[in-house]
C-alpha positions as semicolon CSV with decimal commas, in nm:
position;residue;x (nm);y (nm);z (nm)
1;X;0,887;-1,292;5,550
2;X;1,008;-1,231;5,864
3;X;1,315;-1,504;5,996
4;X;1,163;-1,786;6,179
5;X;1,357;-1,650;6,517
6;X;1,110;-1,356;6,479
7;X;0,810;-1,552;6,483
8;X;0,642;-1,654;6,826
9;X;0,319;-1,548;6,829
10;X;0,066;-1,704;6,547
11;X;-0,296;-1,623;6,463
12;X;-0,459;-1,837;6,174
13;X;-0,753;-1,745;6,004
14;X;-0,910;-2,049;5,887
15;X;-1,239;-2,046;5,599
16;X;-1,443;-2,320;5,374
17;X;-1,092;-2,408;5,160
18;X;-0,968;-2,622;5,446
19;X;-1,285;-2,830;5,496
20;X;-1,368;-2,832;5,108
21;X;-1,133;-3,114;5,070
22;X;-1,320;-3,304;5,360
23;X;-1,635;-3,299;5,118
24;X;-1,799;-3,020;5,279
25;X;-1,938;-2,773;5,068
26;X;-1,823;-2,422;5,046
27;X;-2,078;-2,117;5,180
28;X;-2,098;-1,895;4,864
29;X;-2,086;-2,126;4,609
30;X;-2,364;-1,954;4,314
31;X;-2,522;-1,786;4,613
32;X;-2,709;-2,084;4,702
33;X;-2,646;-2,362;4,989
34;X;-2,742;-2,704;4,917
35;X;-3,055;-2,534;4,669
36;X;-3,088;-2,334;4,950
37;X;-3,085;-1,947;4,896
38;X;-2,843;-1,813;5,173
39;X;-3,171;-1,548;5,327
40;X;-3,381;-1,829;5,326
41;X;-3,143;-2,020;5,568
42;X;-2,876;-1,828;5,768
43;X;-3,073;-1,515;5,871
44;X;-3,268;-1,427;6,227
45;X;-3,566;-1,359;5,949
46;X;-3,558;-1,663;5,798
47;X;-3,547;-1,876;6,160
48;X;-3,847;-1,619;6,239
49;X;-4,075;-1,643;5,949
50;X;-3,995;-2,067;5,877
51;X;-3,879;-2,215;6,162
52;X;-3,898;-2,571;6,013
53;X;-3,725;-2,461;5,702
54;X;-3,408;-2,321;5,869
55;X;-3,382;-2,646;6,150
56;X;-3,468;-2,881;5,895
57;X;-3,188;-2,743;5,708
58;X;-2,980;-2,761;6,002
59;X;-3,068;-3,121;6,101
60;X;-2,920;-3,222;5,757
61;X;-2,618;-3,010;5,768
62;X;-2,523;-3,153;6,089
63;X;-2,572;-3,481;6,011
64;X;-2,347;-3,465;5,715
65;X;-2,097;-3,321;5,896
66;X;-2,053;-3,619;6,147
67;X;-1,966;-3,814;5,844
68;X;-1,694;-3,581;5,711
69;X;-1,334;-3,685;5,825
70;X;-1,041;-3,406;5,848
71;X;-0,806;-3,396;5,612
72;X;-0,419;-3,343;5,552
73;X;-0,467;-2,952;5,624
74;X;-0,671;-2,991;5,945
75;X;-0,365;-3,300;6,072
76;X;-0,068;-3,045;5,981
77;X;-0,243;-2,772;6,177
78;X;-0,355;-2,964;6,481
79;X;0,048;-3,043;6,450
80;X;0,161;-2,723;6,471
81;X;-0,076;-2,647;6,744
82;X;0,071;-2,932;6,920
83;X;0,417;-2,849;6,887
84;X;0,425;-2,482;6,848
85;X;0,593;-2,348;7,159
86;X;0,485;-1,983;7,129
87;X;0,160;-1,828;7,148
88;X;-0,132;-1,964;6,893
89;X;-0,475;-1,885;6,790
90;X;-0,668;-2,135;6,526
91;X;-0,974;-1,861;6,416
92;X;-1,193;-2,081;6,219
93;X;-1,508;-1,942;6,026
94;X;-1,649;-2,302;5,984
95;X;-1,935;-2,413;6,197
96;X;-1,725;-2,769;6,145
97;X;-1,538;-2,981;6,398
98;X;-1,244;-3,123;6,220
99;X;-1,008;-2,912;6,360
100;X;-1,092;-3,013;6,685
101;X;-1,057;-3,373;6,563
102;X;-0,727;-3,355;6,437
103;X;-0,598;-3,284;6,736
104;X;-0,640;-2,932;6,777
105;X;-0,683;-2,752;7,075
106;X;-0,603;-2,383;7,057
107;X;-0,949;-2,332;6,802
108;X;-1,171;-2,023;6,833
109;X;-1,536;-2,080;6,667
110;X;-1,616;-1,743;6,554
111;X;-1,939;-1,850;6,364
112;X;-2,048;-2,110;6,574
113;X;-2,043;-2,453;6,558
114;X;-2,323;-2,725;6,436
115;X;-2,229;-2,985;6,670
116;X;-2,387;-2,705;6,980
117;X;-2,712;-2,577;7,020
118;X;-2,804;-2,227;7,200
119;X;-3,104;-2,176;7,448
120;X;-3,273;-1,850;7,391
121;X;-3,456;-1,908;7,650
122;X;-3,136;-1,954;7,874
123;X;-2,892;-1,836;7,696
124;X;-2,694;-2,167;7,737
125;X;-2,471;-2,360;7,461
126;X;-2,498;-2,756;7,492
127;X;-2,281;-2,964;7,312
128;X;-2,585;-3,117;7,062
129;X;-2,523;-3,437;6,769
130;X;-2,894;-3,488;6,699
131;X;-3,206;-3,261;6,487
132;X;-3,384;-3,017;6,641
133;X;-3,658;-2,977;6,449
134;X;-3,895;-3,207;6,735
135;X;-3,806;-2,894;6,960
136;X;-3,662;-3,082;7,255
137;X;-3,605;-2,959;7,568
138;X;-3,265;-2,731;7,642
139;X;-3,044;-2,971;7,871
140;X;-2,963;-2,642;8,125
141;X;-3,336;-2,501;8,171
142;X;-3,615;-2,732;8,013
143;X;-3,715;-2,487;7,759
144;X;-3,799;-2,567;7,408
145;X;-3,631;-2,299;7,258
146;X;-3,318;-2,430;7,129
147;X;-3,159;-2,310;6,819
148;X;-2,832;-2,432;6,630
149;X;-2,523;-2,250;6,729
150;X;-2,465;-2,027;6,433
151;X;-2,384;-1,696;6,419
152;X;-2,602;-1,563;6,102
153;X;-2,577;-1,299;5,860
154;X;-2,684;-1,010;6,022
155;X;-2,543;-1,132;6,359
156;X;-2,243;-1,030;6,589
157;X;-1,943;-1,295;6,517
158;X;-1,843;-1,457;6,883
159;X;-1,546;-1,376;7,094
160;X;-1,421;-1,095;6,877
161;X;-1,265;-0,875;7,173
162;X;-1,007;-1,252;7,236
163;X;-0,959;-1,226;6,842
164;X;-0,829;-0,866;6,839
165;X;-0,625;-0,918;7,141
166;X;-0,465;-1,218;6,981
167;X;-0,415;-0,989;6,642
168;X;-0,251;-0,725;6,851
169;X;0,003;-0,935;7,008
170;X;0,065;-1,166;6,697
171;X;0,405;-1,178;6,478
172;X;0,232;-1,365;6,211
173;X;-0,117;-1,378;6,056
174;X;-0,189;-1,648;5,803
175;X;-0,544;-1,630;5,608
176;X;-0,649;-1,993;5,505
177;X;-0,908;-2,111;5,248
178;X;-1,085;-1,820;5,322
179;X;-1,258;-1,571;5,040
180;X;-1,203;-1,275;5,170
181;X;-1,551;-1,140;5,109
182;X;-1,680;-1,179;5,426
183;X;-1,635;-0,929;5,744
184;X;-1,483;-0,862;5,966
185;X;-1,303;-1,184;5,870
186;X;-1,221;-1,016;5,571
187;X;-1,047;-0,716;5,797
188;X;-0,840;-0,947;5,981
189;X;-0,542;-0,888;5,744
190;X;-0,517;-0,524;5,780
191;X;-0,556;-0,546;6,159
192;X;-0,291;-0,754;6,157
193;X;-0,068;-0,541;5,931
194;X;-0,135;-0,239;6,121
195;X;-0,025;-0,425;6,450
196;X;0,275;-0,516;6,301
197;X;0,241;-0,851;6,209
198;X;0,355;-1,029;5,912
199;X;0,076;-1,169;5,635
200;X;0,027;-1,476;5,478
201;X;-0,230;-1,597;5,198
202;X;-0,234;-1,993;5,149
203;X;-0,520;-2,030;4,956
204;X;-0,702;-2,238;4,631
205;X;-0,712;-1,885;4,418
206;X;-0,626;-1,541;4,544
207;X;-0,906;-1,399;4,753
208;X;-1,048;-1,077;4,720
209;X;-0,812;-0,934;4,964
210;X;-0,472;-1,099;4,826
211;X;-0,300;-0,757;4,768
212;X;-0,330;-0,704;5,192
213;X;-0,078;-0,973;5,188
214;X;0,291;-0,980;5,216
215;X;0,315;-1,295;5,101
216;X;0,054;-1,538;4,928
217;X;0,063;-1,874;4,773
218;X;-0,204;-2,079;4,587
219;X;-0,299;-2,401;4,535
220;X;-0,500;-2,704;4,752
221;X;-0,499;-2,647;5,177
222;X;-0,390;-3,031;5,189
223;X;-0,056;-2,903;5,001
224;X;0,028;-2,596;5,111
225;X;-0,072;-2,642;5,494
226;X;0,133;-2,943;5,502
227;X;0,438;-2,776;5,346
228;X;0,376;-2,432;5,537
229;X;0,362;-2,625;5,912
230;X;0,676;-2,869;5,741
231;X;0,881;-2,541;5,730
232;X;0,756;-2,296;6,047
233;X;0,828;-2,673;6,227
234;X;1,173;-2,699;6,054
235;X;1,071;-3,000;5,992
């Protein structure tokens, strides 16, 4: 890798592994959710042919979450965020907000978050803590058309055009707790690589895009996130 002298400019790709050890399940785990199948849940379909279902669901995933605390790997990058004098982008895939309570500021949702619900009849986000599934009225307009803040399969991933911008100008891309099965997530690394940026796997096992790396290392987030900040801090 690249001398730390080179490095200024840091994009990190964050997935499920850096939550998991906060006690919040991981996506794709058997292809179901909580004994939820994935279509039945995180599609437009679903949320169109069983409302309930999907918000119900919801309610109980964002209630859970409130109770999660962030862990060593969410601290070390809130650090680094913190302390980092160059340019740095924290691309998370979780719907989570322990990055943002660790400290850190420079976070990009790119699937939404479950601590926000979306007006379709406004098209306004409101920061939300409570169910839906009573239908209350959006804060902004009134309506009863709120829906959580997720961005579902089948659905365009926020803010992509401030994620590619970030890519292009980046001297280092680092891929955490994420599978690498996912897109364009999953394309991030090559981006990156054909910017000219160096790559970096931390990860529980290698993804399915490891060999897009130029480095990788595996083991728990709480580990090697602590360690990785430790040395890009020279700490």
């Amino acid at each position: 890798m690249a001398g730390m002298k080179d490095i200024r400019n840091i994009v990190i790709l964050t997935g499920a592994g850096v939550s998991a050890e906060s006690g919040i399940d991981t996506f794709r785990g058997g292809g179901l959710w909580e004994q939820h199948r994935v279509e039945d849940v995180a599609t437009p379909e679903a949320f169109a042919r069983d409302p309930d279902l999907v918000l119900r669901f919801y309610d109980m995933r964002r209630e859970a979450i409130q109770t999660r605390v962030p862990n060593a790997a969410h601290f070390a990058l809130a650090k680094l965020d913190r302390e980092w004098p160059g340019e740095l982008l924290i691309v998370t895939q979780n719907v989570d907000d322990l990055h943002e309570r660790a400290g850190a500021k420079r976070v990009l949702h790119m699937h939404g978050e479950h601590l926000c619900a979306w007006c379709t009849a406004c098209d306004e986000r409101s920061p939300w803590t409570g169910p839906l599934i009573d239908r209350p009225a959006c804060p902004e307009c009134g309506a009863a058309a709120l829906r959580p803040d997720i961005v579902w399969f089948g659905e365009m991933p926020y803010r992509m055009d401030e994620i590619f911008e970030a890519l292009e100008r980046a001297d280092l891309f680092v891929s955490i707790g994420t599978s690498g099965a996912v897109y364009p997530a999953a394309g991030f690394v090559r981006n990156a690589r054909e910017f000219g940026a160096e790559t970096l796997e931390l990860n529980l096992e290698p993804s399915q895009g490891t060999h897009w790396f130029d480095e990788a290392h595996h083991g728990l987030a709480t580990e090697l996130v602590t360690a990785w900040v430790d040395e890009m801090l020279g700490a």
